[in-house]
Backbone of each chain as ProteinMPNN parsed JSONL, in Angstrom:
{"seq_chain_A": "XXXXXXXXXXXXXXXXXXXXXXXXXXXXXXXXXXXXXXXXXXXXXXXXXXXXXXXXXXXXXXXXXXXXXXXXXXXXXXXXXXXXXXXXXXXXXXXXXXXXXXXXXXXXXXXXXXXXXXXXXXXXXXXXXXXXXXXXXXXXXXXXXXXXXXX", "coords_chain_A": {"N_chain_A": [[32.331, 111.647, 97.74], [33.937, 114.154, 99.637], [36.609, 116.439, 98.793], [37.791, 117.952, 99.794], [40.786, 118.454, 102.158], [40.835, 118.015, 105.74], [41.029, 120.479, 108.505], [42.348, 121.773, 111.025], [42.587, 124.678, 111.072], [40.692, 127.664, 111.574], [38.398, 129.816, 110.7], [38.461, 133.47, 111.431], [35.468, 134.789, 110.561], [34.173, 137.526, 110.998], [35.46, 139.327, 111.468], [35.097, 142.992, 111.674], [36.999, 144.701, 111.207], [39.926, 145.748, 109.922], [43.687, 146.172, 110.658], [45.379, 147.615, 108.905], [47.916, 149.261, 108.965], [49.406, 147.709, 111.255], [49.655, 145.282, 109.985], [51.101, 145.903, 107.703], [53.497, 146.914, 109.016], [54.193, 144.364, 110.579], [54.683, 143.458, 108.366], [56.667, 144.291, 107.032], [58.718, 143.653, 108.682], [59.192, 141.189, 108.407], [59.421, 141.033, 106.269], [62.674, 141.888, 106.704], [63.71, 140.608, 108.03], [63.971, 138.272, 106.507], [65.78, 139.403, 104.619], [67.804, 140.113, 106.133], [68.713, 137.704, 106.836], [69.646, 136.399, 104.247], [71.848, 138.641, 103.706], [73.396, 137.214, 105.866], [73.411, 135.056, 104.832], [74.771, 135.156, 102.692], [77.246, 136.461, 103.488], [78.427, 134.154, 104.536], [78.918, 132.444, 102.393], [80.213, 133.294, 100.575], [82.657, 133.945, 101.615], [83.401, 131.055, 101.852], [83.62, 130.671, 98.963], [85.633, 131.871, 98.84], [87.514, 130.544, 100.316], [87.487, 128.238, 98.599], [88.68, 129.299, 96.372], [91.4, 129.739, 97.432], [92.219, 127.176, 96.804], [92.804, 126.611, 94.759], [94.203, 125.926, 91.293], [95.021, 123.794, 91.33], [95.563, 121.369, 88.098], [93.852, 119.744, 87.982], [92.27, 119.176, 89.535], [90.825, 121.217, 89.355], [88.387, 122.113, 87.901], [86.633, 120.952, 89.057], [86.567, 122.274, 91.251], [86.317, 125.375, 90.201], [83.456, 124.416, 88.94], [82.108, 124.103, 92.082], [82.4, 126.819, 92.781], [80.916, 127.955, 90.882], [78.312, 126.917, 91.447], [77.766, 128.272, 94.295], [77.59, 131.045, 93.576], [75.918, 130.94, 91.812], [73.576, 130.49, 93.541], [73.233, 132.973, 95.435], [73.165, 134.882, 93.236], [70.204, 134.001, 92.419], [68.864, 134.126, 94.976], [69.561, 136.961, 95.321], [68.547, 138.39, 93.307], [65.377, 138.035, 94.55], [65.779, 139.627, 96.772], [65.933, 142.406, 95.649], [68.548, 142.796, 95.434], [69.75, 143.701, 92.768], [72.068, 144.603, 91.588], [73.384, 142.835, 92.962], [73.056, 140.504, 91.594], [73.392, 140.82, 89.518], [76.023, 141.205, 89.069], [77.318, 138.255, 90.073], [75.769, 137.078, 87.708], [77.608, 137.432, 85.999], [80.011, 136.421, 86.592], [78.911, 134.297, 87.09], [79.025, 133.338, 84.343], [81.242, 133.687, 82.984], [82.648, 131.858, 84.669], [81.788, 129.259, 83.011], [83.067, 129.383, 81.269], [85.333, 128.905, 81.595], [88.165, 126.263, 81.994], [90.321, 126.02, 83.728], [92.436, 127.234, 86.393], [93.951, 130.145, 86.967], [96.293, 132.308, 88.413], [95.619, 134.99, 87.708], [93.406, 134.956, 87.092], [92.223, 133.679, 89.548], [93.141, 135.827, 91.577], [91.179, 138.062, 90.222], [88.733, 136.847, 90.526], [88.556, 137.012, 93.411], [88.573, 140.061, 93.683], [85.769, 140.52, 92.819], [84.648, 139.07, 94.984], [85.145, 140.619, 96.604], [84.141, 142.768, 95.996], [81.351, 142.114, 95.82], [80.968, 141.941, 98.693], [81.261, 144.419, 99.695], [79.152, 145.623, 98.421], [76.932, 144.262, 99.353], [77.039, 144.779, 102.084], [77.003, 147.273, 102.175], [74.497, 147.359, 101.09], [73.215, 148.258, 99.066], [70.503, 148.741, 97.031], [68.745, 147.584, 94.081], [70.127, 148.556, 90.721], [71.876, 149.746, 91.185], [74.158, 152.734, 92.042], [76.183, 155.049, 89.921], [79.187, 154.664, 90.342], [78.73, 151.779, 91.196], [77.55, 151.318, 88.513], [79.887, 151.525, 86.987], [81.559, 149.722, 88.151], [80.676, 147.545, 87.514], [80.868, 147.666, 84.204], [83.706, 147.658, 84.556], [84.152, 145.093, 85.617], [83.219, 143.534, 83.463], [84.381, 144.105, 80.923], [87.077, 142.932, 82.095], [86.513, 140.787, 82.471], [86.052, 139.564, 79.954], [88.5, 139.85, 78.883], [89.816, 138.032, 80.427], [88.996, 135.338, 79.802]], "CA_chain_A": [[33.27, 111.907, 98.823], [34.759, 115.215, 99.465], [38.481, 116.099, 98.224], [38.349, 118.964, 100.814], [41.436, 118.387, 103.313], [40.021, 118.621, 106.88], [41.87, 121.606, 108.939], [42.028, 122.437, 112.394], [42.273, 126.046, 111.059], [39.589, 128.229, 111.459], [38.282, 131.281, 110.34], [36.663, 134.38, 111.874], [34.535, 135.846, 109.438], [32.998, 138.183, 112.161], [36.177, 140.945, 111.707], [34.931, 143.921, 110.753], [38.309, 145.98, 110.978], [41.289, 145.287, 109.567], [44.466, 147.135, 111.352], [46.336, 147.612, 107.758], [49.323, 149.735, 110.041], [49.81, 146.797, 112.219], [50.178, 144.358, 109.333], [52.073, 146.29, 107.181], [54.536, 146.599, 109.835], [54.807, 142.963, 110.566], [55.05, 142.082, 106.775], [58.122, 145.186, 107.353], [59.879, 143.189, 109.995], [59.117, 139.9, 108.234], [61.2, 140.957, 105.154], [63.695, 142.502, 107.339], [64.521, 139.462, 108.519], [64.972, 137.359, 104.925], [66.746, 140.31, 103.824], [69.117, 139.716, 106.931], [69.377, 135.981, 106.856], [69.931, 136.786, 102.736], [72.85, 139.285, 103.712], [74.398, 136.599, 106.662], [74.306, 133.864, 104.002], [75.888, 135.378, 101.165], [78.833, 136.309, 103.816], [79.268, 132.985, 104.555], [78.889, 132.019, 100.889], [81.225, 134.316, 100.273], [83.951, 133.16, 102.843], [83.394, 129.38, 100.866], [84.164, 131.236, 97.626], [87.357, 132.318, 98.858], [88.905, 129.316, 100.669], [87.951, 127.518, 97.192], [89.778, 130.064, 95.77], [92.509, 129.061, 97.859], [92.68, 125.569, 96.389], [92.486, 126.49, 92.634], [95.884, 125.678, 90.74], [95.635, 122.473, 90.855], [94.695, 121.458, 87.393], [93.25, 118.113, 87.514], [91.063, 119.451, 90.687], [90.307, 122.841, 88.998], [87.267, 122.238, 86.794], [84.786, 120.829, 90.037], [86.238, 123.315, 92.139], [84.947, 125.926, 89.707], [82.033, 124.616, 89.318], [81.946, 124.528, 93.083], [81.912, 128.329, 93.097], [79.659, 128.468, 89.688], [77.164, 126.659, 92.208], [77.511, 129.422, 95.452], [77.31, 132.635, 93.09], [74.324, 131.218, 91.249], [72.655, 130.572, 94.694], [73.55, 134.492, 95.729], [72.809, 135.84, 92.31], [68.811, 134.012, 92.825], [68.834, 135.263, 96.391], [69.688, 138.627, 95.165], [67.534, 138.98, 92.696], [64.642, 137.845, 95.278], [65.326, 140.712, 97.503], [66.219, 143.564, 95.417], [69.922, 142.995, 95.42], [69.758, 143.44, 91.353], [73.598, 144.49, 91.535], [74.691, 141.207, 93.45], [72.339, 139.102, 91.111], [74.216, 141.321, 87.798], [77.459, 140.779, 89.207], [76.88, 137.139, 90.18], [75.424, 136.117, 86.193], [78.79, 138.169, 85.167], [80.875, 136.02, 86.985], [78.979, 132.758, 86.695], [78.982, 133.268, 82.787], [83.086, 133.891, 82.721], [83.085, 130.894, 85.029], [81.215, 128.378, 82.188], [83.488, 129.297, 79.906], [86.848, 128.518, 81.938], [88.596, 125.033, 82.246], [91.438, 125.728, 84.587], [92.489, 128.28, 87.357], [95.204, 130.828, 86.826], [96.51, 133.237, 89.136], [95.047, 136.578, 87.538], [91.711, 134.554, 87.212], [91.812, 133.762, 90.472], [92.626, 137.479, 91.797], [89.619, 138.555, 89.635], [87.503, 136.266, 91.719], [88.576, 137.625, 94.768], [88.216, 141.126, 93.663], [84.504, 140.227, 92.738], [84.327, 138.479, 95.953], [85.386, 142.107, 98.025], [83.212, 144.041, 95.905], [80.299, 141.746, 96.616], [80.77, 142.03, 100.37], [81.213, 145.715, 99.71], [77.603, 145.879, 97.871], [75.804, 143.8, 100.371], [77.266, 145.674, 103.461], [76.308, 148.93, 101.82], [72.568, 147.52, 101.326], [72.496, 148.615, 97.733], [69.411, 147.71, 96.17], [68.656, 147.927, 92.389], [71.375, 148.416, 89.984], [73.156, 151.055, 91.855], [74.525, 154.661, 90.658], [77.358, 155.596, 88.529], [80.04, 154.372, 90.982], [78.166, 150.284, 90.63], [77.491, 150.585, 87.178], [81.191, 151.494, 86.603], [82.212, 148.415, 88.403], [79.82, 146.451, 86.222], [81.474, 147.864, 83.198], [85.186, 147.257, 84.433], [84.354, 143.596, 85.495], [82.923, 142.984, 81.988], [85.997, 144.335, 80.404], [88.008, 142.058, 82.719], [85.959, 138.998, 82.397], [86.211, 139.367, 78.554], [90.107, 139.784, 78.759], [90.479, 136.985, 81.575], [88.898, 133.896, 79.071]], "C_chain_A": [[33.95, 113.268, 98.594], [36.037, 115.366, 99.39], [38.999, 117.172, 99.261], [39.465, 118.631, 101.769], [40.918, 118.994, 104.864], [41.206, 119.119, 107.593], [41.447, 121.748, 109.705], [41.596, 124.233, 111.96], [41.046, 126.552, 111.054], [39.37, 129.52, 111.502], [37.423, 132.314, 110.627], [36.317, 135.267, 111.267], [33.858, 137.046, 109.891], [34.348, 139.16, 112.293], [35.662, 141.895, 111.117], [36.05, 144.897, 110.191], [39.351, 145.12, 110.702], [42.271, 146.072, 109.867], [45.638, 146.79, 109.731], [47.53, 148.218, 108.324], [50.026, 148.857, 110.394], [50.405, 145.812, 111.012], [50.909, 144.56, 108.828], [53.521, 146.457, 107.851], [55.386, 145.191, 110.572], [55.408, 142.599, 109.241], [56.429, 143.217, 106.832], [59.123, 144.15, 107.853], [59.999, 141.736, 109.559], [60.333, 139.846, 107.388], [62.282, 141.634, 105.227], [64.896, 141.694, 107.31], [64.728, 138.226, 107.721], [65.908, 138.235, 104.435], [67.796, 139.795, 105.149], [69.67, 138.392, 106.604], [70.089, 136.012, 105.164], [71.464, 137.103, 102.894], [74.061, 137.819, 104.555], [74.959, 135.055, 105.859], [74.896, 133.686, 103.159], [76.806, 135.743, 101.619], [79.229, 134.93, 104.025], [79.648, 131.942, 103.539], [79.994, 132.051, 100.558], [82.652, 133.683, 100.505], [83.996, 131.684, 102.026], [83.76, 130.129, 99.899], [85.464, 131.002, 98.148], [87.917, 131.112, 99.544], [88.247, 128.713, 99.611], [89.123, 128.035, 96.173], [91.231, 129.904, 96.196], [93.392, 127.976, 97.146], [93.298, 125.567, 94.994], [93.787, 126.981, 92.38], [96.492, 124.667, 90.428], [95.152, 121.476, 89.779], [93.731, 120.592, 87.076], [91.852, 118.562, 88.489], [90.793, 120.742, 90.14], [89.2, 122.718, 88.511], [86.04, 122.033, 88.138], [85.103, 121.865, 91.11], [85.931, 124.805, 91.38], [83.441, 125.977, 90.005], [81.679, 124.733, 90.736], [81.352, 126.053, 93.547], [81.166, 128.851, 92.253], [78.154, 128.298, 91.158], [76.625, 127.801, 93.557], [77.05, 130.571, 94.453], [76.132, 132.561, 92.251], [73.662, 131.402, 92.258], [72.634, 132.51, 95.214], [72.888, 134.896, 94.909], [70.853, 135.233, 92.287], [68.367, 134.714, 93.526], [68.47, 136.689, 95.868], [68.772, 139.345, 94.703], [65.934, 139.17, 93.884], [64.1, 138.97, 96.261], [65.929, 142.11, 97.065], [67.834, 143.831, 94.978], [70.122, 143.022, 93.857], [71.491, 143.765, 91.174], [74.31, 143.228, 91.8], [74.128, 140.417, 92.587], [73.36, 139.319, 89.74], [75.547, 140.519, 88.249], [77.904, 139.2, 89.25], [76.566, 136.312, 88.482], [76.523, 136.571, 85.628], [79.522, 136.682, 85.243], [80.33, 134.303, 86.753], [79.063, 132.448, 84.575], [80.317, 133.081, 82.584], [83.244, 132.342, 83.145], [82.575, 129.517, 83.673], [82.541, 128.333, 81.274], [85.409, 129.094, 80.012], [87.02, 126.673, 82.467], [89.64, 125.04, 83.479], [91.373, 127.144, 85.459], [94.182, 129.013, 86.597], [95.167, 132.046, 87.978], [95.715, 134.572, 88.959], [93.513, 136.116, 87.267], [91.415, 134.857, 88.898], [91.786, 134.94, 91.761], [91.782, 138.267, 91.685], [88.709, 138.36, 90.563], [87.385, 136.574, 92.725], [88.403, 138.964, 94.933], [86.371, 140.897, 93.509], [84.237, 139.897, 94.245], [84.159, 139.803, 97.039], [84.132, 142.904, 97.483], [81.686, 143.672, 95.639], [79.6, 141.991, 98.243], [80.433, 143.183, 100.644], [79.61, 146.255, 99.381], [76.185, 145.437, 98.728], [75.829, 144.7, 102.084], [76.265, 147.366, 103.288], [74.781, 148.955, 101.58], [72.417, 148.002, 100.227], [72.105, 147.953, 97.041], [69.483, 148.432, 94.523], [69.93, 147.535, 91.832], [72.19, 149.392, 90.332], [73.394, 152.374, 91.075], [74.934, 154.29, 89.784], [78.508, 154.587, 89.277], [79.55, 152.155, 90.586], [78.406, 150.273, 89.12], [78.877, 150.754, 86.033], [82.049, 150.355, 86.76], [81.618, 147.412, 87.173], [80.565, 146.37, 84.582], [83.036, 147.452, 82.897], [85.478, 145.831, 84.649], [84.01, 143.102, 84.494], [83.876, 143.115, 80.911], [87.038, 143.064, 80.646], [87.631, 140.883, 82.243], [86.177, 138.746, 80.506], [87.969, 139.275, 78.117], [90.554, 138.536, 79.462], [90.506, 135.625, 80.845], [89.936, 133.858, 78.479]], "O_chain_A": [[34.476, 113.526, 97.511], [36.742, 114.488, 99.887], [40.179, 117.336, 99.572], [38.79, 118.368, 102.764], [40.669, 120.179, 105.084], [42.28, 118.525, 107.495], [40.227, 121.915, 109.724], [40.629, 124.864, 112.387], [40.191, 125.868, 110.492], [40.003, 130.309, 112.203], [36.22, 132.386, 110.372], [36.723, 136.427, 111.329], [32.993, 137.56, 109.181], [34.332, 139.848, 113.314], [35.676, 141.814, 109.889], [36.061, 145.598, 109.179], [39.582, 144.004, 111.167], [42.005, 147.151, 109.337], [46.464, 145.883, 109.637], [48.47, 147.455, 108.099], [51.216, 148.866, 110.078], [51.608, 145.555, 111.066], [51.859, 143.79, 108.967], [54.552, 146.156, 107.25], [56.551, 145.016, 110.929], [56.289, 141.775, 108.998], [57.443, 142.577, 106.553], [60.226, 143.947, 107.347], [60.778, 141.01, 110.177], [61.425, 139.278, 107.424], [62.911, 142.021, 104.242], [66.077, 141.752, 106.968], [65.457, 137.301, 108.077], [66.869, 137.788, 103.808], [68.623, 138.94, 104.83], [70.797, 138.096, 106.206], [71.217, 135.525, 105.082], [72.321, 136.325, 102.476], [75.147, 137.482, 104.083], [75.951, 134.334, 105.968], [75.464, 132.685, 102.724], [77.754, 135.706, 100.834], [80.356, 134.568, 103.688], [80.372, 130.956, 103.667], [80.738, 131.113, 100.27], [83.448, 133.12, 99.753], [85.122, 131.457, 101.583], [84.923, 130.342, 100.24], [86.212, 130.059, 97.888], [89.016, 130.763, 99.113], [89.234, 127.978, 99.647], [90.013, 127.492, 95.519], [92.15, 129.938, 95.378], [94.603, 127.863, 96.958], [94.02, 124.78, 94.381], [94.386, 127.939, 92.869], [97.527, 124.37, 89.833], [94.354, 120.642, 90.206], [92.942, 120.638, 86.132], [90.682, 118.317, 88.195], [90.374, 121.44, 91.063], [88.682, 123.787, 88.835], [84.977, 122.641, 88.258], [84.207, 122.333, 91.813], [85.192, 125.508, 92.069], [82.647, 126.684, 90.625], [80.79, 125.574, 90.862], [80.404, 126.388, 94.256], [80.661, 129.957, 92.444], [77.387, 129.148, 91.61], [75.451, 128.101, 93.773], [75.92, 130.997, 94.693], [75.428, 133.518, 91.928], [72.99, 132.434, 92.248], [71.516, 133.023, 95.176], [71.84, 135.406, 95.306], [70.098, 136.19, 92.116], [67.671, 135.697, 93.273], [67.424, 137.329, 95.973], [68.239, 140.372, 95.123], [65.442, 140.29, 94.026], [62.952, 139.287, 96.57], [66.367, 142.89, 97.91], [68.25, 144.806, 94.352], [70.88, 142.096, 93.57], [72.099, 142.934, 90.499], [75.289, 142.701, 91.272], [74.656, 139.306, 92.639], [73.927, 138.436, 89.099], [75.946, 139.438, 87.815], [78.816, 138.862, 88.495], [77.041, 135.223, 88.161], [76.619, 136.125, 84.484], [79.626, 135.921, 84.281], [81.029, 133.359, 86.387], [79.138, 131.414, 83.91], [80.567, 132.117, 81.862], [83.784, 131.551, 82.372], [83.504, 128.712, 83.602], [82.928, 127.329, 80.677], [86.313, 129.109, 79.177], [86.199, 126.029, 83.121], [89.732, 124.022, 84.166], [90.498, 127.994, 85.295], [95.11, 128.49, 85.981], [94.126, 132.6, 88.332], [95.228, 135.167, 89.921], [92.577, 136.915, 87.251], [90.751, 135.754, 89.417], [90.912, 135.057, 92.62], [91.439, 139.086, 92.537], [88.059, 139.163, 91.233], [86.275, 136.545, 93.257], [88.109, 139.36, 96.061], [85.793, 141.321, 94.51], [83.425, 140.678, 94.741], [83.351, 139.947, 97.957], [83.317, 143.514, 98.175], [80.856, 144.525, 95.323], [78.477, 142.132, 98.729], [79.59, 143.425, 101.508], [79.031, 147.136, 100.018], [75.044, 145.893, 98.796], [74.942, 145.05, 102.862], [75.446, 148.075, 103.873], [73.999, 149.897, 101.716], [71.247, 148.364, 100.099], [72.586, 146.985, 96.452], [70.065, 149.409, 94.053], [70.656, 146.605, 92.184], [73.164, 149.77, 89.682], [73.01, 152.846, 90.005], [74.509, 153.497, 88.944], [78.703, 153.567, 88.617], [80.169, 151.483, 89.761], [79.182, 149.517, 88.533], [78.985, 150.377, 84.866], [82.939, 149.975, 85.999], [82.139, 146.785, 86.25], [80.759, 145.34, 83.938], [83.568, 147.109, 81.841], [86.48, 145.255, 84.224], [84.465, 141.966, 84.364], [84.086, 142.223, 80.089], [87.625, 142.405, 79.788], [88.356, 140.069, 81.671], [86.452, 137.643, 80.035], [88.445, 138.682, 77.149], [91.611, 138.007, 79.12], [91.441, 134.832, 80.957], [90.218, 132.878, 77.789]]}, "seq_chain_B": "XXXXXXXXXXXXXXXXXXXXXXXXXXXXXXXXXXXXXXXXXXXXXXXXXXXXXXXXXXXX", "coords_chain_B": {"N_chain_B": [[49.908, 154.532, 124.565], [49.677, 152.192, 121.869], [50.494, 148.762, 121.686], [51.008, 148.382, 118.777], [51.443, 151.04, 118.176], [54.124, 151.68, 119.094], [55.965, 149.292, 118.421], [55.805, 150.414, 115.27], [57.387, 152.846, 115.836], [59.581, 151.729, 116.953], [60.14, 150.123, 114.723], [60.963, 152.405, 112.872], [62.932, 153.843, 114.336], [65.073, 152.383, 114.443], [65.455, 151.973, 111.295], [65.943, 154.597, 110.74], [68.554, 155.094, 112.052], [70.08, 153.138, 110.706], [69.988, 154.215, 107.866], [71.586, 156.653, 108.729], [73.786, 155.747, 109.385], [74.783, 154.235, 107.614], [74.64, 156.608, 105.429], [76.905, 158.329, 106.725], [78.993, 156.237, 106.007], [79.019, 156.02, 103.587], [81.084, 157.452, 101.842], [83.535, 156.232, 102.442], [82.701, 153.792, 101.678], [82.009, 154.455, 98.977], [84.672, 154.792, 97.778], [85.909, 152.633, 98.563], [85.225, 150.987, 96.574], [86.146, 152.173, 94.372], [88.994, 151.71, 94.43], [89.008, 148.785, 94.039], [88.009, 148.832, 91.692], [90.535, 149.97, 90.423], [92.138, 148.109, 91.607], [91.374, 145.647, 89.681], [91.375, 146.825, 86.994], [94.564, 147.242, 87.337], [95.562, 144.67, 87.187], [94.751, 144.075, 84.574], [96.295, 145.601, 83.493], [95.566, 148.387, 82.683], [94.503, 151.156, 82.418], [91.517, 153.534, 83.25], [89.281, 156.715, 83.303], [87.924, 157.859, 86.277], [84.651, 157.692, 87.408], [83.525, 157.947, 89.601], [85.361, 159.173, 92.22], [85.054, 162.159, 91.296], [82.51, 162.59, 90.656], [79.928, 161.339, 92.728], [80.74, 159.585, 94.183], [82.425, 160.835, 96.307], [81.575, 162.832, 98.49], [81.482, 165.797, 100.256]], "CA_chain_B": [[50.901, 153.923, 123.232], [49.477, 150.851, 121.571], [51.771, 147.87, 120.931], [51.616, 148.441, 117.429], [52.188, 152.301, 117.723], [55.737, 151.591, 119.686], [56.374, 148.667, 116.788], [56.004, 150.993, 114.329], [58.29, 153.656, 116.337], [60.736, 151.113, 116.993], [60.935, 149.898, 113.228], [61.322, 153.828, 112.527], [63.987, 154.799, 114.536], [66.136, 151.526, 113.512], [65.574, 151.839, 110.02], [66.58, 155.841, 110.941], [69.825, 154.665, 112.526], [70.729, 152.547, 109.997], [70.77, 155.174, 107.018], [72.852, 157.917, 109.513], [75.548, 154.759, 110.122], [75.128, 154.216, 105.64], [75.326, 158.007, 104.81], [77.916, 158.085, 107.389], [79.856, 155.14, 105.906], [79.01, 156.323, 101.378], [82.395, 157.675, 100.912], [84.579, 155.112, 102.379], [82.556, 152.931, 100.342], [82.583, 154.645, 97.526], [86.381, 154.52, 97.412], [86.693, 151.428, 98.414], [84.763, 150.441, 95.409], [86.913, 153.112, 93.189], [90.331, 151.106, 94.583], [89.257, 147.907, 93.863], [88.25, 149.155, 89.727], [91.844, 150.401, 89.796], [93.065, 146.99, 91.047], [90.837, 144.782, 88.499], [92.11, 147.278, 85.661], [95.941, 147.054, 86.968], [95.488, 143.288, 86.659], [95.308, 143.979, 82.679], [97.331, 146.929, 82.685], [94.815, 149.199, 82.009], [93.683, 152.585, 83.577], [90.231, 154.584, 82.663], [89.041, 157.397, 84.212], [87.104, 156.714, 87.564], [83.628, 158.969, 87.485], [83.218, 158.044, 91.457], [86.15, 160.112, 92.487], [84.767, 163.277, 90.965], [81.093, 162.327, 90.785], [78.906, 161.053, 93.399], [81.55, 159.129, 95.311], [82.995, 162.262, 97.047], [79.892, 163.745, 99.483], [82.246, 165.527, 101.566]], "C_chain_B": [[50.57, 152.607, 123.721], [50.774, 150.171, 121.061], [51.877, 148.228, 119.562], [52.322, 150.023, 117.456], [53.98, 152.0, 118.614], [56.456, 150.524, 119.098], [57.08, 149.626, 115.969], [56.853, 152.113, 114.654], [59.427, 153.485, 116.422], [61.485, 150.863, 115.281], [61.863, 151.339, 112.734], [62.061, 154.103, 112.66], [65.205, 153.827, 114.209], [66.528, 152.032, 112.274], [66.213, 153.461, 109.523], [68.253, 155.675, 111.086], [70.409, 154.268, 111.828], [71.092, 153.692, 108.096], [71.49, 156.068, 107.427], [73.736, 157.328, 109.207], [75.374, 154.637, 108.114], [75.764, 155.42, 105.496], [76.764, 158.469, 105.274], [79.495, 157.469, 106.477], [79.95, 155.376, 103.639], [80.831, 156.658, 101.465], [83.527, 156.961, 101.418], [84.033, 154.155, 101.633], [82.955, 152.817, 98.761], [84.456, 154.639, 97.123], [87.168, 153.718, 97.647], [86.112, 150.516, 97.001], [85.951, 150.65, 94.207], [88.507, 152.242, 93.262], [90.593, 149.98, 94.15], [88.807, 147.939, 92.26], [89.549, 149.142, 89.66], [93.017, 148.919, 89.817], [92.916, 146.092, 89.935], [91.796, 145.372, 87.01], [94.141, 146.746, 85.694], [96.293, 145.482, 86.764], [95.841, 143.333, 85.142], [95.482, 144.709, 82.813], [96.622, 147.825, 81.924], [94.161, 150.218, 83.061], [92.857, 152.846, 82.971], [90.374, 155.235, 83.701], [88.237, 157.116, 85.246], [86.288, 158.086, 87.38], [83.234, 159.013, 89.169], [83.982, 159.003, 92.007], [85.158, 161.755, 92.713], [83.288, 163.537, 91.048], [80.423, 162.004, 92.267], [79.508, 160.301, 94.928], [81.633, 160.086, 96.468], [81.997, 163.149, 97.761], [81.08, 164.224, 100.702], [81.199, 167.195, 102.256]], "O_chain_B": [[50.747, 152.004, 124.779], [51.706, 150.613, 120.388], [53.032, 148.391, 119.167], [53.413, 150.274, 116.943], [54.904, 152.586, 118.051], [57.677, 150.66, 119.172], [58.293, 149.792, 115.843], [57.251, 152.602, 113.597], [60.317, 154.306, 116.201], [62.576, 151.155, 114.791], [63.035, 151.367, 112.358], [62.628, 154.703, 111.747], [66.246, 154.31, 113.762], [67.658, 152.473, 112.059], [66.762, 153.678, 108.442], [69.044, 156.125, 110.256], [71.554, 154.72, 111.835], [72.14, 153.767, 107.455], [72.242, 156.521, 106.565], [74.692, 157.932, 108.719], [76.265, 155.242, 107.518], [76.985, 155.561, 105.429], [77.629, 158.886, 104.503], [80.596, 158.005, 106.354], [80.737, 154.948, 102.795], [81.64, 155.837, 101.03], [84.57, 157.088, 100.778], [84.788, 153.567, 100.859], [83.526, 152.097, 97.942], [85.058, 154.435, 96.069], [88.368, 153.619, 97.392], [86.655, 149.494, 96.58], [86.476, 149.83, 93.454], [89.15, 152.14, 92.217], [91.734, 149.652, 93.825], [89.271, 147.04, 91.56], [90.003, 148.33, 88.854], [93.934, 148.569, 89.075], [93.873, 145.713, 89.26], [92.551, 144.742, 86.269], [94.824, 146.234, 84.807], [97.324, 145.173, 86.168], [96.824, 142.843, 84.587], [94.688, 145.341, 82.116], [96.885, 148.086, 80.751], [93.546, 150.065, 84.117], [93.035, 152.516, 81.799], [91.044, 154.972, 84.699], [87.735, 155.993, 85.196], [86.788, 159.203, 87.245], [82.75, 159.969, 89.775], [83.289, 159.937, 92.41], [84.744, 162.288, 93.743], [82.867, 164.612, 91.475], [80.663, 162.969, 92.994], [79.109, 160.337, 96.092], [80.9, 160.022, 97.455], [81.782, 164.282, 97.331], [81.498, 163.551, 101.644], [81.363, 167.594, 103.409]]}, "name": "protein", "num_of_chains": 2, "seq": "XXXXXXXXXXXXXXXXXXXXXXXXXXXXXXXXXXXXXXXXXXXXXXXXXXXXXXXXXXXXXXXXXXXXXXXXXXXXXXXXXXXXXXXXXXXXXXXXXXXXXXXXXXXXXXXXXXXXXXXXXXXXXXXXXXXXXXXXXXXXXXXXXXXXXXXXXXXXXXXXXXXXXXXXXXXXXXXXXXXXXXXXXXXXXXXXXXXXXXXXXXXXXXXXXXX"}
């Protein structure tokens, strides 16, 4: 008995040309449009970060609403990596690493988070891929500072 | 003009548009980046020098 799965699909072996232009321009517009949906769901990610951030102070509810926002900024920092965003994915393992290693919320924590949070929005708006210039990898350097002073 | 050549015209002049409205938009970025280092640092009470300012930030 055959293990083949039977398929409507079918295939025409009878192209001789292949329009490489044409495709390349669809597979363009294809990952246009994950890179968009990417960008529209890490603002609304985002926006959930911050009204958690809202909440945090209260100490008995502080530890799952953490993890709450450990869980969004890993999802982002995958994402990111996925489409190039290697800054939002850095910034993202910064911030979920600081977060592992906190039990409670404090005010200048939770300022931190919201500065991270602006200069996420700021990085995705601006469309910078890779690891960015001088100006990024300065931030990178001053939130690693911070995050090491904040535990 | 084949559908694909007015595709590929269209992607073009978007993807044109959209670095004018970026290059456009670099140095309010860059200094809104540079503002929010200075708040993270005044959090711990700490200044450095900012290389955006003087560097790469500043395309005027």
């Amino acid at each position: 008995m055959s293990t083949v799965p039977e398929t409507e699909m079918t295939i025409d072996f009878n192209v001789t040309e292949v329009d490489y232009e044409a495709s390349k321009t669809r597979l363009e517009y294809a990952l246009g449009v994950f890179v968009e949906e990417f960008r529209i769901n890490s603002f609304r990610n985002l926006d959930r970060v911050e009204a958690i951030l809202d909440n945090l102070g209260d100490k008995e509810a502080d530890k799952a609403l953490i993890n709450s926002v450990l869980a969004i900024l890993s999802n982002i920092e995958g994402q990111g990596r996925s489409f190039d965003f290697e800054l939002i994915s850095e910034l993202g393992e910064m911030t979920c690493d600081f977060l592992r290693r906190v039990e409670t919320g404090s005010e200048k924590m939770v300022l931190l988070l919201r500065k991270v949070v602006q200069a996420m929005r700021l990085v995705i708006q601006q469309d910078v891929r890779g690891e960015g210039g001088l100006t990024e990898r300065a931030l990178v350097a001053c939130l690693r500072d911070a995050f090491s002073e904040a535990v | 003009m084949t559908n694909s050549t007015a595709t590929n015209r269209g992607v073009r002049q978007a993807s044109e548009r959209a670095d004018a409205k970026r290059h456009l938009d670099d140095n309010g970025y860059h200094v809104a980046l540079d503002l929010l280092m200075s708040e993270i640092e005044a959090l711990f009470g700490r200044r450095s020098p900012r290389l955006s300012l003087a560097g790469e930030g500043m395309k005027l």
